[in-house]
ROKOLZA-125751 format. One record per atom (N, C-alpha, C): residue number from 0; atom name; y, z negated, x. Coordinates in pm, 1 decimal. Each point is the difference from the previous one (the first is absolute). Layout:
[node NUM,"CA",[Y,Z,X]]
...
//
This chain:
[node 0,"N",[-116.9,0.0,84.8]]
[node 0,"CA",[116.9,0.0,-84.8]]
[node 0,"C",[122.5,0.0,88.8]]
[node 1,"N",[128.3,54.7,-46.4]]
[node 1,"CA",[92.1,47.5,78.7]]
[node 1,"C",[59.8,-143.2,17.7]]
[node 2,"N",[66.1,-40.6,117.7]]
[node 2,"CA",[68.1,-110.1,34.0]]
[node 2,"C",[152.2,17.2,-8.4]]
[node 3,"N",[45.3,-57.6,-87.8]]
[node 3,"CA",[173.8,-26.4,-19.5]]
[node 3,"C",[102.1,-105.9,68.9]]
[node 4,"N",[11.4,13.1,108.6]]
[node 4,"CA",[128.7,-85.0,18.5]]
[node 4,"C",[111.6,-1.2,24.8]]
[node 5,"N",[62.8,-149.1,-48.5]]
[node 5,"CA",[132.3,28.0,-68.9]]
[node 5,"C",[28.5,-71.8,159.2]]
[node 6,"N",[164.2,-14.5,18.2]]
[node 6,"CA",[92.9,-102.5,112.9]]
[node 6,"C",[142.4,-15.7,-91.0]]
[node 7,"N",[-49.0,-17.3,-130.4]]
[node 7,"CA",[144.3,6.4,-92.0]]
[node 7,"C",[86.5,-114.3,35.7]]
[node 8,"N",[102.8,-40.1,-14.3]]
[node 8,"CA",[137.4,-87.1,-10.3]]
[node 8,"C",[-19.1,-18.9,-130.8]]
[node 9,"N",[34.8,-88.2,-101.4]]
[node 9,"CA",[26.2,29.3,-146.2]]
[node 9,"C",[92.8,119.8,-38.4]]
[node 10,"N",[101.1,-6.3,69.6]]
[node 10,"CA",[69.2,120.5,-54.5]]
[node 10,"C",[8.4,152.0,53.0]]
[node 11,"N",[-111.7,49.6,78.3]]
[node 11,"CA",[-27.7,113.6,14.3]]
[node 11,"C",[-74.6,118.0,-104.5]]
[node 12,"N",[4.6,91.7,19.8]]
[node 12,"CA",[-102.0,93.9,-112.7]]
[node 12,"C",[-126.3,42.9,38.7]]
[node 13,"N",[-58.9,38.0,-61.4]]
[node 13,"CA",[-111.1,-24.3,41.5]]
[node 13,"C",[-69.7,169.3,89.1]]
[node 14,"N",[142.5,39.0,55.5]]
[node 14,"CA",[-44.4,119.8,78.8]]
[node 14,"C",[-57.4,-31.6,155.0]]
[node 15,"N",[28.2,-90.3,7.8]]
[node 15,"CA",[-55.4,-73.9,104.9]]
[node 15,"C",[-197.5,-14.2,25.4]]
[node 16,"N",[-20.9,18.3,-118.6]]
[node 16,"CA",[-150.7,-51.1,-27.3]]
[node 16,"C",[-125.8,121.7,90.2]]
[node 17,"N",[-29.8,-47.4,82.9]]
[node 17,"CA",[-88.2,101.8,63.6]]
[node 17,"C",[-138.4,-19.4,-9.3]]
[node 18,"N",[-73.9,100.7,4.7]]
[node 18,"CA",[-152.4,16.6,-4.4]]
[node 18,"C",[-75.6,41.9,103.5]]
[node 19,"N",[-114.9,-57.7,19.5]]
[node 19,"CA",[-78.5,11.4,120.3]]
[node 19,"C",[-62.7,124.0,-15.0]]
[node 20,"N",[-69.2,77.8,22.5]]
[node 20,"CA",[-71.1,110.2,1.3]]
[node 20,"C",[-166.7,-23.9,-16.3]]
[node 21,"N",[-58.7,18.4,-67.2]]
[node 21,"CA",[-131.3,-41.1,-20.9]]
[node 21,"C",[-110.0,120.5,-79.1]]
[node 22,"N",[-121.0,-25.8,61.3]]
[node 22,"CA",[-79.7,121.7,-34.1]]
[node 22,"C",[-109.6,-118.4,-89.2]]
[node 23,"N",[30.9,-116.6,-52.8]]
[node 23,"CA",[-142.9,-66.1,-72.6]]
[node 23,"C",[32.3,26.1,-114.2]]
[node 24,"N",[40.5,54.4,-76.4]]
[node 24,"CA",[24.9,14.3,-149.9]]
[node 24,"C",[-40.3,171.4,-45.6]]
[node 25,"N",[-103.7,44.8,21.8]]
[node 25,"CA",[-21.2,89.0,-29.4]]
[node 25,"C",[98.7,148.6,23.0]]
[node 26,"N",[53.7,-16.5,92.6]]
[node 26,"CA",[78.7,101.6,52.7]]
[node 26,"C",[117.9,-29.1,91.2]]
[node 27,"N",[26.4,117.6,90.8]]
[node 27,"CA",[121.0,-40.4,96.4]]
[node 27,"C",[98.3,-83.5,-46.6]]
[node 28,"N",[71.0,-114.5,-30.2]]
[node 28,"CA",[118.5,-5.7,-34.0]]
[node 28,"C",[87.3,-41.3,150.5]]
[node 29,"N",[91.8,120.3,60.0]]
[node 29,"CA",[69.5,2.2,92.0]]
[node 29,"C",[155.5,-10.1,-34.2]]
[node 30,"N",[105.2,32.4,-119.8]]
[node 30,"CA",[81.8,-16.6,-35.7]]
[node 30,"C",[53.8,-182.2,71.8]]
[node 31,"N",[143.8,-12.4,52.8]]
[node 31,"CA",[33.5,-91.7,13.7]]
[node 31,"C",[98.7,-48.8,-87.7]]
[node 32,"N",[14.1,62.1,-81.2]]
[node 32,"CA",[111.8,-94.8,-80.3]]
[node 32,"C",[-91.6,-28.3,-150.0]]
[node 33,"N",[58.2,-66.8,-89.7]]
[node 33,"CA",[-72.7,-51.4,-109.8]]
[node 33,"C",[-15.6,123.7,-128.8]]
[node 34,"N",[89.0,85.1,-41.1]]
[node 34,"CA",[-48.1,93.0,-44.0]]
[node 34,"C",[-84.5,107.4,-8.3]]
[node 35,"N",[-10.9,30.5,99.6]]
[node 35,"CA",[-96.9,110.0,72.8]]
[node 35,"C",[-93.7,-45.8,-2.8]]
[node 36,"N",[-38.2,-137.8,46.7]]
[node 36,"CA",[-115.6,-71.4,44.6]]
[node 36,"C",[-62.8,-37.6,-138.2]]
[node 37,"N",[90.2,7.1,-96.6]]
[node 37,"CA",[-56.7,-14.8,-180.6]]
[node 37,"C",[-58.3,132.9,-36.7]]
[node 38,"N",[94.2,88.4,66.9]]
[node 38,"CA",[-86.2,127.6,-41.1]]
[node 38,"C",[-115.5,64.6,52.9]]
[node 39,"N",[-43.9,-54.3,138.8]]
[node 39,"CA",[-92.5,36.2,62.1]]
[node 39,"C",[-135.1,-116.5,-51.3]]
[node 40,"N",[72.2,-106.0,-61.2]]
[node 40,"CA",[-118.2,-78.5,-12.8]]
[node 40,"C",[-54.7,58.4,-108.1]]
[node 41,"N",[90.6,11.8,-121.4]]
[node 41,"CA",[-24.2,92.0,-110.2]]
[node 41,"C",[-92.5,97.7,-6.0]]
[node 42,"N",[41.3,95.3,72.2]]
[node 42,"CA",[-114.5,80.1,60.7]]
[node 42,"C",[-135.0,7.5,21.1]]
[node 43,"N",[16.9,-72.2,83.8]]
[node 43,"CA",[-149.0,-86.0,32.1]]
[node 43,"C",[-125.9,-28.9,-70.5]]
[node 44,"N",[106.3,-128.6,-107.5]]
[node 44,"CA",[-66.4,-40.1,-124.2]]
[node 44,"C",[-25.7,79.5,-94.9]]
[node 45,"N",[97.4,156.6,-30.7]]
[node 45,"CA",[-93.1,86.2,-108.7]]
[node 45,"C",[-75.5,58.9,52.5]]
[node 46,"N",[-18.2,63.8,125.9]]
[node 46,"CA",[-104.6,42.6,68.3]]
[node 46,"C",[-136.9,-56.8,0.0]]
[node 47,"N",[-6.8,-119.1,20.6]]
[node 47,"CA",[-84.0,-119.1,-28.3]]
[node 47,"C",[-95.6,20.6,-148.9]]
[node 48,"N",[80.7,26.5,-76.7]]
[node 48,"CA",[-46.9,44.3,-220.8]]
[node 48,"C",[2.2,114.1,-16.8]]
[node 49,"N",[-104.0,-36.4,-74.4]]
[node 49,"CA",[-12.1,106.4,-71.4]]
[node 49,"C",[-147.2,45.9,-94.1]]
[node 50,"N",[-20.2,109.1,-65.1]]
[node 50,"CA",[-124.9,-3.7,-66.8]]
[node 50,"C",[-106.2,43.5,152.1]]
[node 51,"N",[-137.2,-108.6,-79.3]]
[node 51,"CA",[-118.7,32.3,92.6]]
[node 51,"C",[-61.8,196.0,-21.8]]
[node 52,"N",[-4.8,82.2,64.2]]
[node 52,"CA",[-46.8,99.9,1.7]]
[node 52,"C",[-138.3,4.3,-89.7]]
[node 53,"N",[-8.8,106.2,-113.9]]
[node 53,"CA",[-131.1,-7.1,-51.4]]
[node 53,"C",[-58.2,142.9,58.4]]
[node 54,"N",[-139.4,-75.1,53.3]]
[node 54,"CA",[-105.1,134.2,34.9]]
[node 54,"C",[-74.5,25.3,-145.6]]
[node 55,"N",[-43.2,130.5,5.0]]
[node 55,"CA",[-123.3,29.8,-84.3]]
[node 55,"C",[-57.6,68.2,69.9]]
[node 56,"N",[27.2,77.6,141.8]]
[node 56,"CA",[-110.1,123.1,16.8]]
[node 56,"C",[-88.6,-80.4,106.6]]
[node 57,"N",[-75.1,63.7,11.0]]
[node 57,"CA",[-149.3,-62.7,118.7]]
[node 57,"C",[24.6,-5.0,136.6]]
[node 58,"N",[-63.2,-54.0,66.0]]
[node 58,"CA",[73.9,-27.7,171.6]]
[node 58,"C",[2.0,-96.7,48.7]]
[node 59,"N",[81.0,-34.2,76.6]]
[node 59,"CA",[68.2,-88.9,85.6]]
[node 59,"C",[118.7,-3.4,-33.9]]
[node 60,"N",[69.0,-110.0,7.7]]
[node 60,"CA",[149.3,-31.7,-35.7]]
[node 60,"C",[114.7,-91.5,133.0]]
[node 61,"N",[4.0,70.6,23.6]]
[node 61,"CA",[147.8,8.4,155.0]]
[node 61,"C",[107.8,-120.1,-104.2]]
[node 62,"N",[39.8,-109.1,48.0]]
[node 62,"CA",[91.7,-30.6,-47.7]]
[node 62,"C",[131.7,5.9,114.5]]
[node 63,"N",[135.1,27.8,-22.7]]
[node 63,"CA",[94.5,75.7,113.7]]
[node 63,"C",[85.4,-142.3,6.8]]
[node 64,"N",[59.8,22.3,81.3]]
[node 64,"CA",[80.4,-139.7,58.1]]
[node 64,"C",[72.9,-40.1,-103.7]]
[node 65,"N",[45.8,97.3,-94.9]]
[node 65,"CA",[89.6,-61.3,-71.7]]
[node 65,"C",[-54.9,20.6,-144.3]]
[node 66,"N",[-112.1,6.5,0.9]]
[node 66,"CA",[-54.0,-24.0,-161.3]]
[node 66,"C",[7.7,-163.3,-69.5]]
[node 67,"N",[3.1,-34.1,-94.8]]
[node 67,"CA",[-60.4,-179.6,4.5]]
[node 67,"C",[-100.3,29.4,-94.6]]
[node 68,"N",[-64.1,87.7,13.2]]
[node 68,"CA",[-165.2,-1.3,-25.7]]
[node 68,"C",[-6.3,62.9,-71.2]]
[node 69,"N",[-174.6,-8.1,-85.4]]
[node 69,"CA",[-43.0,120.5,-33.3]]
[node 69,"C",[-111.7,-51.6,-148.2]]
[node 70,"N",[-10.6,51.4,-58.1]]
[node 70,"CA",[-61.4,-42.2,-154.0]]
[node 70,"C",[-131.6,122.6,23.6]]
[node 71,"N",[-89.8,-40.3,-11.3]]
[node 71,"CA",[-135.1,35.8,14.8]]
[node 71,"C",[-54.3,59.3,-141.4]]
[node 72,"N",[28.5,91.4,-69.1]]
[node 72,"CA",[-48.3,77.7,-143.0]]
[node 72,"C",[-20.7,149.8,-1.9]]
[node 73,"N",[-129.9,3.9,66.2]]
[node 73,"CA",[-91.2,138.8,56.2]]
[node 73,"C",[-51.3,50.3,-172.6]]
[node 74,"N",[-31.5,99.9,36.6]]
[node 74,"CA",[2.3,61.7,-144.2]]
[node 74,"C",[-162.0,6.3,10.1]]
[node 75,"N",[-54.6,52.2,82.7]]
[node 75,"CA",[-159.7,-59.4,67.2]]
[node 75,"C",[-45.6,-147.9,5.7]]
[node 76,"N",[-116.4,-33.2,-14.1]]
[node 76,"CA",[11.7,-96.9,103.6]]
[node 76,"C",[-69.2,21.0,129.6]]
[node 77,"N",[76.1,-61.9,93.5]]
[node 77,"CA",[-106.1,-30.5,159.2]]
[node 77,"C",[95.8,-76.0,62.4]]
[node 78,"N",[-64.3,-61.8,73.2]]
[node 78,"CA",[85.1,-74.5,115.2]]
[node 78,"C",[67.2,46.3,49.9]]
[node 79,"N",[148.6,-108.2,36.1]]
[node 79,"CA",[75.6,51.1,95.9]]
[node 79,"C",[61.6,-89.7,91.3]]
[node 80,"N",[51.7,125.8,133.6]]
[node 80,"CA",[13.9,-51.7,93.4]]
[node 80,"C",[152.5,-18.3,0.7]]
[node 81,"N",[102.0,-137.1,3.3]]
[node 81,"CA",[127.2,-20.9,44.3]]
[node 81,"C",[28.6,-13.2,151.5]]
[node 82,"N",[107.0,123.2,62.0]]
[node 82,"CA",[-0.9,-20.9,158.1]]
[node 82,"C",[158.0,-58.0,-39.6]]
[node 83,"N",[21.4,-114.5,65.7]]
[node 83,"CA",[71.3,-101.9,6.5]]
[node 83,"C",[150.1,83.1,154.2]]
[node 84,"N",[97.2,44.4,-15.1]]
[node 84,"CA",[70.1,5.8,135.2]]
[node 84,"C",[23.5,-105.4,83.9]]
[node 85,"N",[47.1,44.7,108.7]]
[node 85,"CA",[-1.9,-95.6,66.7]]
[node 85,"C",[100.3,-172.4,-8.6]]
[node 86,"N",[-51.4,-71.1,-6.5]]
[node 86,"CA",[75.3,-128.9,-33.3]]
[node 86,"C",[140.5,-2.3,71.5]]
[node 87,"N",[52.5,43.0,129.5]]
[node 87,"CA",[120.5,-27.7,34.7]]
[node 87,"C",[86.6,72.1,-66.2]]
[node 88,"N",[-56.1,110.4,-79.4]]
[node 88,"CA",[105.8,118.7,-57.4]]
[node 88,"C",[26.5,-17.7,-110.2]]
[node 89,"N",[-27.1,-134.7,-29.7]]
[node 89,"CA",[-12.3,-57.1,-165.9]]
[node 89,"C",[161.7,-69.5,-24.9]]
[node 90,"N",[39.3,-51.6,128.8]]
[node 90,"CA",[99.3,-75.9,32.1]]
[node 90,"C",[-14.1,-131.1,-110.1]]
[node 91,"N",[-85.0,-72.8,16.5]]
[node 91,"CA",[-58.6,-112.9,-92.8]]
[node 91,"C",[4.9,-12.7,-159.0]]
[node 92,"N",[11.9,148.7,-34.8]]
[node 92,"CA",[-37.4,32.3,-124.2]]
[node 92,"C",[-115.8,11.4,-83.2]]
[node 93,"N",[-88.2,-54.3,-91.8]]
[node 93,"CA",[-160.3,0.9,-11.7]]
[node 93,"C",[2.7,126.9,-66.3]]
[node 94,"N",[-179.5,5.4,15.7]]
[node 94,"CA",[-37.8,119.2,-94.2]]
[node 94,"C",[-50.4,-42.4,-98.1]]
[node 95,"N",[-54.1,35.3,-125.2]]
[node 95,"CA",[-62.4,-52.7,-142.7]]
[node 95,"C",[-87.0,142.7,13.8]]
[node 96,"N",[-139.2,-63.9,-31.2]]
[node 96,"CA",[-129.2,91.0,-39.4]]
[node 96,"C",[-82.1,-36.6,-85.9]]
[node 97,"N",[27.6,82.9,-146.1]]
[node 97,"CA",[-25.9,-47.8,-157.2]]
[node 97,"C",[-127.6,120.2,-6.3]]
[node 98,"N",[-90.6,-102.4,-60.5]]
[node 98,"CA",[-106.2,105.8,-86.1]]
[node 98,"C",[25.7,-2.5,-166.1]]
[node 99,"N",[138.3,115.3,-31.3]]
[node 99,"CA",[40.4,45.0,-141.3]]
[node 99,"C",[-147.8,10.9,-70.9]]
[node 100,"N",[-69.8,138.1,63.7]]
[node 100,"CA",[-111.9,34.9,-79.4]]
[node 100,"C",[-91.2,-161.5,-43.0]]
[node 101,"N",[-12.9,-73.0,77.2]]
[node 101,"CA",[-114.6,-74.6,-73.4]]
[node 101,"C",[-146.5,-17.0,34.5]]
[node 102,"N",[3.9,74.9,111.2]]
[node 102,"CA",[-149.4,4.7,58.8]]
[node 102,"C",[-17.8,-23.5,99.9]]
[node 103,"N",[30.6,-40.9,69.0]]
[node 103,"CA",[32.5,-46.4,139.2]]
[node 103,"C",[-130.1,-130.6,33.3]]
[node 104,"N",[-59.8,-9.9,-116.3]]
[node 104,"CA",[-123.0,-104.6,28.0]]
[node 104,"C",[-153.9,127.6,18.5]]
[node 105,"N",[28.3,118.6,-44.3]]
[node 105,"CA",[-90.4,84.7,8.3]]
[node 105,"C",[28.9,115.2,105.1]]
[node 106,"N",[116.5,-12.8,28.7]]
[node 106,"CA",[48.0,142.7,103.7]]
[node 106,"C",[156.8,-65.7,40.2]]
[node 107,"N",[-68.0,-93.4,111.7]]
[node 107,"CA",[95.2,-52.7,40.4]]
[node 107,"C",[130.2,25.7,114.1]]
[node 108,"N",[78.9,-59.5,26.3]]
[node 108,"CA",[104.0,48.2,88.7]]
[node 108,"C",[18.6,-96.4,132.2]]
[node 109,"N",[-8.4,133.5,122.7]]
[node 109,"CA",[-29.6,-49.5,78.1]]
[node 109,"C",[160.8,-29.5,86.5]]
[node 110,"N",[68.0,-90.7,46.2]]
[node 110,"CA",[115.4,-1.6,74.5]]
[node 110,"C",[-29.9,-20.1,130.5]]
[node 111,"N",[94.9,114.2,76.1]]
[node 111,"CA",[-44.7,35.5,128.5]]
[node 111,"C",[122.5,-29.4,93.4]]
[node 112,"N",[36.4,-77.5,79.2]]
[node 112,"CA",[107.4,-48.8,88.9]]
[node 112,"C",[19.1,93.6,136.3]]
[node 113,"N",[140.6,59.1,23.7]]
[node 113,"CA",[17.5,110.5,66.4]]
[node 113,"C",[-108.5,-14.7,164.7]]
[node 114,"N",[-20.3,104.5,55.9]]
[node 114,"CA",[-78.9,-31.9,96.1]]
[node 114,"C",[95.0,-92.8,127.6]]
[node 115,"N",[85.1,45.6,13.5]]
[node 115,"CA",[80.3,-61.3,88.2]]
[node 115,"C",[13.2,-190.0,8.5]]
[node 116,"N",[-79.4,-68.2,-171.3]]
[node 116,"CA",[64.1,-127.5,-31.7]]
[node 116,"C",[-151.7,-60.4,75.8]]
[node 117,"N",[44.4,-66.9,93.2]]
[node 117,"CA",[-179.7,-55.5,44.5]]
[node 117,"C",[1.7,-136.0,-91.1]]
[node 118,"N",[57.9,-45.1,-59.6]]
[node 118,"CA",[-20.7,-115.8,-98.4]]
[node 118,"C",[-59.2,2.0,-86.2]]
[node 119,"N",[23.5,133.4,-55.2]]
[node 119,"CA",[-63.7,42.4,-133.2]]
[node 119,"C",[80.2,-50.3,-105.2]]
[node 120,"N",[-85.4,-36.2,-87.4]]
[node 120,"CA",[-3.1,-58.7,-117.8]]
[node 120,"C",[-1.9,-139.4,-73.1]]
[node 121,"N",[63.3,-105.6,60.4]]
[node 121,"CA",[-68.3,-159.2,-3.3]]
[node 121,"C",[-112.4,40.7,117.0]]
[node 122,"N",[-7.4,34.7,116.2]]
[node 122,"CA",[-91.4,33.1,91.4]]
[node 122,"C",[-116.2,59.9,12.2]]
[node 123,"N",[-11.4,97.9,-133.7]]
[node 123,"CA",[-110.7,71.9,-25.7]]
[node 123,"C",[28.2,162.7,9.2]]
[node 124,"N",[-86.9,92.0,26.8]]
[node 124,"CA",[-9.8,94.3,-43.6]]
[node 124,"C",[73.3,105.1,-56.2]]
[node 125,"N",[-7.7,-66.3,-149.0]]
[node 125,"CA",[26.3,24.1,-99.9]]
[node 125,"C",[-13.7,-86.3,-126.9]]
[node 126,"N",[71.9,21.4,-114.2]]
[node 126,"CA",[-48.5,-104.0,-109.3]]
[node 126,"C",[-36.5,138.5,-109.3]]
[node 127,"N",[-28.9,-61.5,-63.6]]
[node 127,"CA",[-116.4,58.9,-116.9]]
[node 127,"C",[33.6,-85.0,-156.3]]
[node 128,"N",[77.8,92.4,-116.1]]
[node 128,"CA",[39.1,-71.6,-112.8]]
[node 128,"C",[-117.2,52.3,-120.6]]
[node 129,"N",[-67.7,-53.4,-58.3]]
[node 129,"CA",[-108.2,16.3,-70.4]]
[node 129,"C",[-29.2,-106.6,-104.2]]
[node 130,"N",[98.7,26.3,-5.0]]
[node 130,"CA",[59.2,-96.4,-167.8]]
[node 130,"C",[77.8,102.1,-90.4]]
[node 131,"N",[-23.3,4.9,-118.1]]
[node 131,"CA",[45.5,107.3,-145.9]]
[node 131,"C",[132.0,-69.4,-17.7]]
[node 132,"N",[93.0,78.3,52.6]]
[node 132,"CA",[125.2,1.3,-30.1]]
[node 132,"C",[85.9,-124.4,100.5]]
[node 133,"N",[-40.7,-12.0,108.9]]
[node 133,"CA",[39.4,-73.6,89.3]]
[node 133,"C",[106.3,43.5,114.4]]
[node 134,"N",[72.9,-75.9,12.5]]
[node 134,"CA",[108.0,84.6,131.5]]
[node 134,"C",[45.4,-129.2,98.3]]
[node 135,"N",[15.2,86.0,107.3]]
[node 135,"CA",[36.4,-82.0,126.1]]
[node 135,"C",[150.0,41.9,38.5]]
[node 136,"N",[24.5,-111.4,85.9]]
[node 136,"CA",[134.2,25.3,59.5]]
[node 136,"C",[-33.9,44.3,153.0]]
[node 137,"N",[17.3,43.4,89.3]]
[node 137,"CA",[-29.2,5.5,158.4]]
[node 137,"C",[117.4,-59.4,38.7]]
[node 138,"N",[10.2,-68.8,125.8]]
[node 138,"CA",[163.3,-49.9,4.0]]
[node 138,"C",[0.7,36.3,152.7]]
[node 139,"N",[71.0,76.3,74.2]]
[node 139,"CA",[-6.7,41.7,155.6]]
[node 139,"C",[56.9,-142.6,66.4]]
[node 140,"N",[-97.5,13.8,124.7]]
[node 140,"CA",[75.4,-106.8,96.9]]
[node 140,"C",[-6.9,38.3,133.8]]
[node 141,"N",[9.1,-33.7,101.8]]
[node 141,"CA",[-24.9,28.0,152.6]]
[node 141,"C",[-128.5,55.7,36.7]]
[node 142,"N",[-31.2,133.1,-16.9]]
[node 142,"CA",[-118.2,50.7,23.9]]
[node 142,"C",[-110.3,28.1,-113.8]]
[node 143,"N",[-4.2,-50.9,-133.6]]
[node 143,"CA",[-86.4,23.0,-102.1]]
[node 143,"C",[57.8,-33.5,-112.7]]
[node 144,"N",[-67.3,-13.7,-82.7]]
[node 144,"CA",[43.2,-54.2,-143.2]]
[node 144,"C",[-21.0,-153.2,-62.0]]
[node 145,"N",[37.2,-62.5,-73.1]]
[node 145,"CA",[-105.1,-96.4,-74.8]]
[node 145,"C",[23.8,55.1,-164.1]]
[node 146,"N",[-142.5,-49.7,-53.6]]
[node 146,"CA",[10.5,37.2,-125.0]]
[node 146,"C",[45.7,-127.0,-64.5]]
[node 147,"N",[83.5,2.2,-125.4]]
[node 147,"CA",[33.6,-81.7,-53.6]]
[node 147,"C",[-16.9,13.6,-182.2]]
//
């Protein structure tokens, strides 16, 4: 979160008020004065929302740095595979991986953590959702994910 500090007098304005530069809030915020730095945080945060992507066709499903996930409602059924990007490119934004369709206990979904993350997943592999109508959050951290 962006850091604000003030060195006010009581009777100064508040143009004085400067901002640190910080990359933990889900995007650059480099702006030094307090407006800019509202608008870049702004930014950030709608970038952050938005609707989860719905699949229906068969495959594998790429989720891209800036998706916040993906709703699982194949018009088939078969299993599928979620490839997870890489966690630093997430800029500590999670992913959400929903089984819409409902079958996910019979043709389940497999979440796959970028190759680059040697952490993985909560330190696995991969995780595996195989519950009817169940969804996960992935949450990026230093090298892998945890599921939450």
């Amino acid at each position: 979160m962006p850091t604000i500090q003030t060195q006010l007098v009581p009777f100064e304005k508040a143009r004085r008020v400067r901002v640190e530069p910080t990359t933990a809030i889900g995007g650059n915020i480099v702006a030094t004065n307090v407006q800019e730095a509202l608008q870049d945080l702004d930014g950030a945060i709608q970038t952050g929302k938005g609707q989860l992507t719905i699949i229906t066709a068969a495959g594998t499903v790429t989720v891209s740095a800036t998706q916040p996930g993906v709703a699982i409602d194949k018009t088939v059924g078969a299993a599928t595979t979620v490839q997870l990007p890489p966690a630093a490119s997430r800029n500590g934004l999670p992913v959400i991986v929903k089984d819409m369709k409902g079958d996910a206990n019979t043709n389940t979904i497999t979440v796959l953590p970028d190759a680059g993350d040697a952490l993985g997943i909560d330190g696995n592999a991969n995780d595996v959702i195989a519950i009817n109508k169940a969804s996960r959050t992935y949450r990026p951290i230093t090298g892998g994910w945890l599921r939450t």
